[in-house]
N, C-alpha and C positions, 0 to 999 in steps of 0.2 A: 504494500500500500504506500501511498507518495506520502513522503515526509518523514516516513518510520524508518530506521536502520534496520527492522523486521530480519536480527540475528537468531541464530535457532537459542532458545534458551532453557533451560530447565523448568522445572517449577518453582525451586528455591535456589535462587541465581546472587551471587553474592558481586555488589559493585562499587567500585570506589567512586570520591567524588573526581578525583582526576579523568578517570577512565569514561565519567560523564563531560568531563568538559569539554575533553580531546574532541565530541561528535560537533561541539557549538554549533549546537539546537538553538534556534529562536522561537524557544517556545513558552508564554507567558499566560495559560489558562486563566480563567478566573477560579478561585481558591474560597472555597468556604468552611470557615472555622465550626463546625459541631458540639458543641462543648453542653453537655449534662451539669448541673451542678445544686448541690444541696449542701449547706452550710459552710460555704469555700472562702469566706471572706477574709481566711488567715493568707489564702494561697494565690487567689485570683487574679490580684494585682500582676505579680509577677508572669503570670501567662500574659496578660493581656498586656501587657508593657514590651515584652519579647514578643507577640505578631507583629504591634502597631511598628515597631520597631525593624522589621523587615525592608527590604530595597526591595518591595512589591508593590504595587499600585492597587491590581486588580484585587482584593479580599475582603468576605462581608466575615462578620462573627457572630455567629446563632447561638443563645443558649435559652437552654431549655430546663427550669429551675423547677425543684418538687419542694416549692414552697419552704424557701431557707427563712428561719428566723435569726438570721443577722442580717449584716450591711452586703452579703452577696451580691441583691438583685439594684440595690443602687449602684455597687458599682460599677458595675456591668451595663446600667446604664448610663453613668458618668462619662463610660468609655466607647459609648456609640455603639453597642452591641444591639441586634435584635432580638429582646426577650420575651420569651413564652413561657407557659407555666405547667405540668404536667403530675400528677399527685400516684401516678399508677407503680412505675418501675423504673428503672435506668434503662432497659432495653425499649420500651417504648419513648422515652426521652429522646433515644440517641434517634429513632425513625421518626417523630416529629422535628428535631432537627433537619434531618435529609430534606424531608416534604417543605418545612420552611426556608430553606437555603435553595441557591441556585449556580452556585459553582458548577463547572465542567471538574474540577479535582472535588475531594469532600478530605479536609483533615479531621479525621474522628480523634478526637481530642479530648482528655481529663483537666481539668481544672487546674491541677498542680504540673503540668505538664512548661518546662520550661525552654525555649529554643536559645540556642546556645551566641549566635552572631547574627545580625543581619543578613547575610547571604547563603543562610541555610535552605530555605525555601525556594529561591531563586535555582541555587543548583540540585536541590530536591526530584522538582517536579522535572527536571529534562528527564528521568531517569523513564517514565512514559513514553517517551519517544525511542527509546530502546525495540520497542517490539508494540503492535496494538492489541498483543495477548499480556502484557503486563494491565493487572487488578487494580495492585498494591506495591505502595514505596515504605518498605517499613522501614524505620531506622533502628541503629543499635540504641539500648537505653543505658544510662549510669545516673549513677546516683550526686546530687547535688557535693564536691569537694569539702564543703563544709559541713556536710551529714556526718550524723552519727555513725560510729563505728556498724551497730547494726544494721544500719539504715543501708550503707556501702557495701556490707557482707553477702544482706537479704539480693542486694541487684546484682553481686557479681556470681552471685551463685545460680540467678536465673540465668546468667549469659551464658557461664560455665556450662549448663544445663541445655541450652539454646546451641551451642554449639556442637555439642553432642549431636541432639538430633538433627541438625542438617548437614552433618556429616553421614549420618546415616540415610539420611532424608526421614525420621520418624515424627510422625505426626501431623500439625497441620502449622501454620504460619500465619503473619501478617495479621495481628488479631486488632487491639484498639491500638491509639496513640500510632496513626502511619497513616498515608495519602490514597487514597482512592479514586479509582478512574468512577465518577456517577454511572455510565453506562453499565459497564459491568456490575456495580451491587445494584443496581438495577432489575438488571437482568436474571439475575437468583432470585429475587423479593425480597432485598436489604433484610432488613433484620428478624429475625423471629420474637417476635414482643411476646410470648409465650415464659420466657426466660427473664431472670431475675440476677441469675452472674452467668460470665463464660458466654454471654451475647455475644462478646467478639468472634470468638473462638468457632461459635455457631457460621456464623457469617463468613469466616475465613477457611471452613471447609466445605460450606457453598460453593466460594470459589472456586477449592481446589476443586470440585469434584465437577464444574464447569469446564476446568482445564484451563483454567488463567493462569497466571505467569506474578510470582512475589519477588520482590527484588528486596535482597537484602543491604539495604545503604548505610557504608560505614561512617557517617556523618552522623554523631550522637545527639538523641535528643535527652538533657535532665527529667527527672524526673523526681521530685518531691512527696515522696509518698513513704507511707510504714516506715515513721521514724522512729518509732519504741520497742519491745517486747509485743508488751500489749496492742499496739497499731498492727503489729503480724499476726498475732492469735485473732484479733478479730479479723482480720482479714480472711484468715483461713480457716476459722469457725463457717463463714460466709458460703467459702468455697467447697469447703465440706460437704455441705448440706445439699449444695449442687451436685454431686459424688452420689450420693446419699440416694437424692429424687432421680438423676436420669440415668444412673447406670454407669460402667468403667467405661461405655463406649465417648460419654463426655467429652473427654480431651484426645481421643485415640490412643490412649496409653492403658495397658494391662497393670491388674496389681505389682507386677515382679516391673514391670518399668518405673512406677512410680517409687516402690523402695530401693531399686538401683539409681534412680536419681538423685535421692535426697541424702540416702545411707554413704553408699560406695564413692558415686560422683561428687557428694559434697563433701566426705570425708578427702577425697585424693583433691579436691579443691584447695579447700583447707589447708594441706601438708604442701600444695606446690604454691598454693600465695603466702604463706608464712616464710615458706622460703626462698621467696621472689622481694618479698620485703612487704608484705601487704599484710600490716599485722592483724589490719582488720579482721580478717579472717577467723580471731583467736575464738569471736562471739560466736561461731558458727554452733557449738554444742548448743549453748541456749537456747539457736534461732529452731536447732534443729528437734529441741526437747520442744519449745511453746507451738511448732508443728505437728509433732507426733503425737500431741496432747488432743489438739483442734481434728483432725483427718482419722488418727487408726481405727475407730469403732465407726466412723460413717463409710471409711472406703471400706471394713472388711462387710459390713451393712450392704455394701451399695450393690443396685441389680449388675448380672453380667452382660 
């Protein structure tokens, strides 16, 4: 197709941002921010300060609030945001966003989600122009430099984990927080608002199982999130229960995948970032006890 470098790709194709630049695509979609958000007014500034902030022209920001009682939805409208109100779920939030936005890209985006320079998005979105079978630009995530110890541990051991399976190719990819072609989540039926966590994840093996094409982009975006003990057990209390009600086919991973991820891969995590100098690392037992506390009785629970 004219305009695409429509190179053959994988499903989970890994790209740098140089390897994007080399094509100098002139390609500047219009962009719309997605963003859920319910009691965010510790974190929001910061997102919305890093889009406005971008060397992009074209970008609206949708959020779609389940009724915060704090200063969220002022300021959100302070900052010229179009906001909506939604009381039902996060996965319906995120598909009332879509329906209210009008981008040709969609950034499905959290609240605390923070973009690292101005010219992230700029050389983001050329990564569509790679192939018109690319879905999704997902980016690598890390944790804010000045996070908590556990806060840095919790993210490097999702990447750790992340890199596993697309070396294997296991599972599925490009879930929330990453760029979206509209036509393709489109063309699945965007979100399943059925679901309460793991909406991304839903949606992101839609795609795959369309045959669309993730690009994994090593241009990181922060990410401000589970900066406690306790911010991870609720989180994975949350996700648990998800486990619980739909079954191991949930995320694509088997019992024995998900204790080899968290046991074995975060144990050899652990022993090679300590000895990398990453001492964050050292929290890993904690993170891995206030997990095995939230998850054991729901996944051994959970349907096959």
């Amino acid at each position: 197709m004219e305009g695409f470098s429509n190179q053959n790709m994988d499903y989970i194709t890994q790209v740098s941002k140089d390897s994007v630049l080399v094509h100098n695509f002139n390609y500047k979609p219009k962009v719309s921010f997605c963003i859920p958000t319910k009691n965010e007014g510790k974190y929001i500034k910061k997102c919305l300060d890093s889009i406005l902030a971008q060397n992009y022209s074209d970008i609206e920001i949708v959020v779609v609030d389940g009724y915060s009682t704090d200063d969220t939805v002022k300021i959100a409208k302070e900052y010229g945001c179009k906001v909506y109100y939604d009381p039902v779920s996060l996965a319906n939030s995120r598909q009332i966003s879509i329906e209210k936005s009008s981008g040709e890209i969609l950034a499905i985006w959290d609240a605390d989600i923070i973009i690292p320079h101005e010219n992230w998005l700029k050389n983001a979105v050329k990564c569509f122009k790679l192939s018109e079978q690319v879905s999704t630009v997902w980016p690598r995530i890390i944790a804010p430099s000045s996070g908590p110890w556990t806060q840095k541990c919790n993210r490097a051991h999702s990447n750790f984990v992340f890199k596993y399976r697309i070396k294997r190719v296991s599972g599925v990819f490009g879930g929330g927080n990453a760029l979206f072609r509209r036509q393709h989540v489109s063309s699945v039926g965007s979100f399943d608002t059925s679901y309460n966590f793991g909406e991304d994840m839903i949606l992101a093996k839609r795609l795959k199982d369309a045959g669309y094409v993730v690009i994994e982009y090593e241009e990181p975006l922060i990410h401000d999130t589970m900066d406690s003990l306790k911010a991870i057990y609720k989180r994975s209390l949350w996700g648990a229960q998800a486990f619980k009600l739909n079954g191991m086919e949930f995320y694509q991973q088997s019992k024995f995948d998900i204790f080899k991820e968290h046991y074995f891969l975060g144990l050899k995590g652990m022993f090679c970032g300590i000895f990398k100098g990453d001492f964050y690392w050292i929290t890993y037992p904690a993170i891995l006890f206030v997990k095995s506390l939230a998850y054991s009785k729901n996944i051994l629970l959970a349907r096959r």
